[in-house]
N, CA, C and O atoms as a Tinker XYZ file with bonds, in Angstrom:
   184  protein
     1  N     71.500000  120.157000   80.589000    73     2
     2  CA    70.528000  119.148000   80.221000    64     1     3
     3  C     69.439000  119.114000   81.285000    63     2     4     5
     4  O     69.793000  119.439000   82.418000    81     3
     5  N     68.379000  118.826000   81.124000    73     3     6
     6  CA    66.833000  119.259000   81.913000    64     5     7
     7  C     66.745000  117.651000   81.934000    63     6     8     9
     8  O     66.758000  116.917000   80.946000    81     7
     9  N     66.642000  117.225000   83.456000    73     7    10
    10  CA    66.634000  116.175000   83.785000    64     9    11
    11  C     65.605000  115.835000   85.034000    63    10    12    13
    12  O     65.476000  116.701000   85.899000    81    11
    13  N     64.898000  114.641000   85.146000    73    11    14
    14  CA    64.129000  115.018000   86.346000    64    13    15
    15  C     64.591000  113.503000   87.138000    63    14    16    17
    16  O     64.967000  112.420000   86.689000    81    15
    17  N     64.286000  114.179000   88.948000    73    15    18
    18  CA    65.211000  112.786000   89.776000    64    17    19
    19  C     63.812000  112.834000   90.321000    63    18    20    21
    20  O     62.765000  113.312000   89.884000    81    19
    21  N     64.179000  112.084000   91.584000    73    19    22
    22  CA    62.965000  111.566000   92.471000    64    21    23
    23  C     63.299000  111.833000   93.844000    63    22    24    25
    24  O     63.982000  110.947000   94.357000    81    23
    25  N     62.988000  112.873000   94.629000    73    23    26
    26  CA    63.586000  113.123000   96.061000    64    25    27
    27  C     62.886000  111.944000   96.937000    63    26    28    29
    28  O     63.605000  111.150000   97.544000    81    27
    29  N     62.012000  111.885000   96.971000    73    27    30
    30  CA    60.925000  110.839000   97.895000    64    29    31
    31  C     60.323000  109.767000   97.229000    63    30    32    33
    32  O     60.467000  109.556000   96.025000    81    31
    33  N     59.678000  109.112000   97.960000    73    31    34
    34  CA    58.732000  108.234000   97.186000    64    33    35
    35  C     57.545000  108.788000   96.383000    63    34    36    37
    36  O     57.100000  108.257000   95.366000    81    35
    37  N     57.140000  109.774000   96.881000    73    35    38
    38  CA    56.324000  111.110000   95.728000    64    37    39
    39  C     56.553000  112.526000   95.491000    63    38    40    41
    40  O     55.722000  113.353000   95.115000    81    39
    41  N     57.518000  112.666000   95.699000    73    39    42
    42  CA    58.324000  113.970000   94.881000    64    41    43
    43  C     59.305000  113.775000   93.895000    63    42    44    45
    44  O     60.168000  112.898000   93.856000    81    43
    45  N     59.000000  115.018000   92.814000    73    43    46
    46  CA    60.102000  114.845000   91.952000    64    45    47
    47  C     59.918000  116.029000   91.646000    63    46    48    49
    48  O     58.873000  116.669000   91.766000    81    47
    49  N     61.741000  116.659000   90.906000    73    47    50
    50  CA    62.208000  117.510000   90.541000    64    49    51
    51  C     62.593000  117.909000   89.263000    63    50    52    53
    52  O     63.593000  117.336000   88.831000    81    51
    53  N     62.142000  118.618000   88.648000    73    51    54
    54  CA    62.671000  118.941000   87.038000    64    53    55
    55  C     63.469000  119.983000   87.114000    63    54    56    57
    56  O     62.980000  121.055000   87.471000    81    55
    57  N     64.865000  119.896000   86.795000    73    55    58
    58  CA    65.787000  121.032000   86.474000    64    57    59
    59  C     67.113000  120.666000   85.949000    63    58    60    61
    60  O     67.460000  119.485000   85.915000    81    59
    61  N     67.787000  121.518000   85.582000    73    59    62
    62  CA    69.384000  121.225000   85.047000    64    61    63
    63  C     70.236000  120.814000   86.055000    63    62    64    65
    64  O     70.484000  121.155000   87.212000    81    63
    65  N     70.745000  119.670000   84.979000    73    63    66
    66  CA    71.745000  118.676000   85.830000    64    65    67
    67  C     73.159000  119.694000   85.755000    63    66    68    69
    68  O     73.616000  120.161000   84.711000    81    67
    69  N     73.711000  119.900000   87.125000    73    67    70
    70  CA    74.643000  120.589000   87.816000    64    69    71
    71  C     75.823000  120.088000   87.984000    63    70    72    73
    72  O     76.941000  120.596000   87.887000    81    71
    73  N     75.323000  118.598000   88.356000    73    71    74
    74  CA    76.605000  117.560000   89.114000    64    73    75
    75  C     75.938000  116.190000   89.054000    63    74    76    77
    76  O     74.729000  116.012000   88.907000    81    75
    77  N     76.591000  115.524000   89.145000    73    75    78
    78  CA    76.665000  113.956000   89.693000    64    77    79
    79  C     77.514000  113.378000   90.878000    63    78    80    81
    80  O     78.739000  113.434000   90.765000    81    79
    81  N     76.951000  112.814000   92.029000    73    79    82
    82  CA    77.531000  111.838000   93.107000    64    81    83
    83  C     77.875000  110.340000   92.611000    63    82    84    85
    84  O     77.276000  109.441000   92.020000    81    83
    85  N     79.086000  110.536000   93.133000    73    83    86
    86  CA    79.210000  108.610000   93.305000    64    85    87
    87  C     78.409000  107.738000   93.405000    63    86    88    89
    88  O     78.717000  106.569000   93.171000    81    87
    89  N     77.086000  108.137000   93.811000    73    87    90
    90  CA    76.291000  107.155000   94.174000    64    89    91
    91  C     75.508000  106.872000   93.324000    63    90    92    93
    92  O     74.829000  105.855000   93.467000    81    91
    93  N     75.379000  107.601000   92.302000    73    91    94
    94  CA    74.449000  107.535000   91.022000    64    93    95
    95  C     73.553000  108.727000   91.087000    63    94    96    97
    96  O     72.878000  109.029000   90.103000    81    95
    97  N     73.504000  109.483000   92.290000    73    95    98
    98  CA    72.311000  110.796000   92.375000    64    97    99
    99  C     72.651000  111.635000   91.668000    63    98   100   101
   100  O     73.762000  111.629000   91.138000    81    99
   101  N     71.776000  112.553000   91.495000    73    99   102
   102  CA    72.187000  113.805000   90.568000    64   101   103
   103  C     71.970000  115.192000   91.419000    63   102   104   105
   104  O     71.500000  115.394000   92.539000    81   103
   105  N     72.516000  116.071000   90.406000    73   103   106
   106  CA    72.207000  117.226000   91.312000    64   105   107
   107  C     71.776000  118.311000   90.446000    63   106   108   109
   108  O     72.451000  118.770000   89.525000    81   107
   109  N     70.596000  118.701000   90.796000    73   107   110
   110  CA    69.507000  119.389000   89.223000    64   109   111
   111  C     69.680000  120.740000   90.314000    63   110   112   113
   112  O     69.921000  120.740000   91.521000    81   111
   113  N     69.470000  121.786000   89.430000    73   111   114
   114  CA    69.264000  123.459000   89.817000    64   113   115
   115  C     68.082000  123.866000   89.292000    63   114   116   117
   116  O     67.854000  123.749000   88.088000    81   115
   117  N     67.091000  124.456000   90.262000    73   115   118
   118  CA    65.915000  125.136000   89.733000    64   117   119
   119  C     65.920000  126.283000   90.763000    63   118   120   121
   120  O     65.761000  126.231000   91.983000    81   119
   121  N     66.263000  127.895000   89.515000    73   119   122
   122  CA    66.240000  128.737000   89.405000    64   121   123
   123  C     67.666000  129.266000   91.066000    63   122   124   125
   124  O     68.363000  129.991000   90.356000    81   123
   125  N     68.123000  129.317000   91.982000    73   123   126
   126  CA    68.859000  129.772000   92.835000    64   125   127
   127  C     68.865000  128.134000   94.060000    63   126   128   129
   128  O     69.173000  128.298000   95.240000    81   127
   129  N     68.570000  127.010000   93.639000    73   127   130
   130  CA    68.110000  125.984000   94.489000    64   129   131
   131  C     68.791000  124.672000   93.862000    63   130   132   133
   132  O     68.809000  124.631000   92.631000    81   131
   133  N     69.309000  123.682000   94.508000    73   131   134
   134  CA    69.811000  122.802000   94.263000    64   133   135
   135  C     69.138000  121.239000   95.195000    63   134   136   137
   136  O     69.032000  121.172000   96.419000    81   135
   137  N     68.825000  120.307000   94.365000    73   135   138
   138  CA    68.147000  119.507000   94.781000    64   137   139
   139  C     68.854000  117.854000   94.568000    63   138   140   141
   140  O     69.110000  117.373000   93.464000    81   139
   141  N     69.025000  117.337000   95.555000    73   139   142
   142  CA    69.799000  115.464000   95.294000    64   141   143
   143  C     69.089000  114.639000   94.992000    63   142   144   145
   144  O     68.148000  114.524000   95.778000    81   143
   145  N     69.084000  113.545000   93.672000    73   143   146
   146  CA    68.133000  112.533000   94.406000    64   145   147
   147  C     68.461000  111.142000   92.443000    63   146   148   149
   148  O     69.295000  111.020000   91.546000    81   147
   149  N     67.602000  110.732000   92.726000    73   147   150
   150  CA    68.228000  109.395000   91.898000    64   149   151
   151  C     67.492000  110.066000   90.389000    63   150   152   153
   152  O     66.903000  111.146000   90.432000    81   151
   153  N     67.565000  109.618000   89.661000    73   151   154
   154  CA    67.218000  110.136000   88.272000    64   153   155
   155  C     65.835000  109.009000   87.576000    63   154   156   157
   156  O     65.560000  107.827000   87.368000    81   155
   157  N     65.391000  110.180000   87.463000    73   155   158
   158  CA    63.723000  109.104000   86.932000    64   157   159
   159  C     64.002000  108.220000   85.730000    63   158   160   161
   160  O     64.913000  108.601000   84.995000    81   159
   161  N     63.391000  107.146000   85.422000    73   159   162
   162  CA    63.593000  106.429000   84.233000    64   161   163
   163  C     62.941000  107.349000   82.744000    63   162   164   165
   164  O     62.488000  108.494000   82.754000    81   163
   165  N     63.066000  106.512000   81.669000    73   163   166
   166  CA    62.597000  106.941000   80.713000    64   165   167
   167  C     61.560000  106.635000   80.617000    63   166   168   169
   168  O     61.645000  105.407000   80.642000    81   167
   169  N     60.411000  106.916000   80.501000    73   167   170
   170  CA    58.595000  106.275000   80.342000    64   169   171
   171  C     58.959000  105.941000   78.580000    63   170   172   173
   172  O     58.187000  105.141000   78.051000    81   171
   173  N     59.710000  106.328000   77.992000    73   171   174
   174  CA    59.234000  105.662000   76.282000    64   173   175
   175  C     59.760000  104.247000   76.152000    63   174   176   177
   176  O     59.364000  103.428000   75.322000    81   175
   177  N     60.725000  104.048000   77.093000    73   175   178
   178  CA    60.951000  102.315000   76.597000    64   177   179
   179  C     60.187000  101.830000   77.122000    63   178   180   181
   180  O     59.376000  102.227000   77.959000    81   179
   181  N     60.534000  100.085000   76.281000    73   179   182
   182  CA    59.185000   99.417000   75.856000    64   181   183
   183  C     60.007000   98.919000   76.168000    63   182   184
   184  O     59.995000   97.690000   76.236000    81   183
């Protein structure tokens, strides 16, 4: 599943979700690279 998190306060990552932490972070893979971080909201809810 193609998921995007938020590493920083202005970075973010789009790639396939790999794993999940206890903490609620995720762990997305883009292309040989693995990246941690909280999972962006949905922009379509209202």
């Amino acid at each position: 599943m193609l998921r995007t998190i938020a590493i920083g306060s202005c970075i973010s990552v789009q790639g396939l979700v790999v794993g999940q932490a206890a903490d609620g972070k995720l762990v997305v893979q883009v292309d040989n690279k693995r990246f941690v971080g909280y999972p962006v909201g949905d922009a379509r809810k209202h």
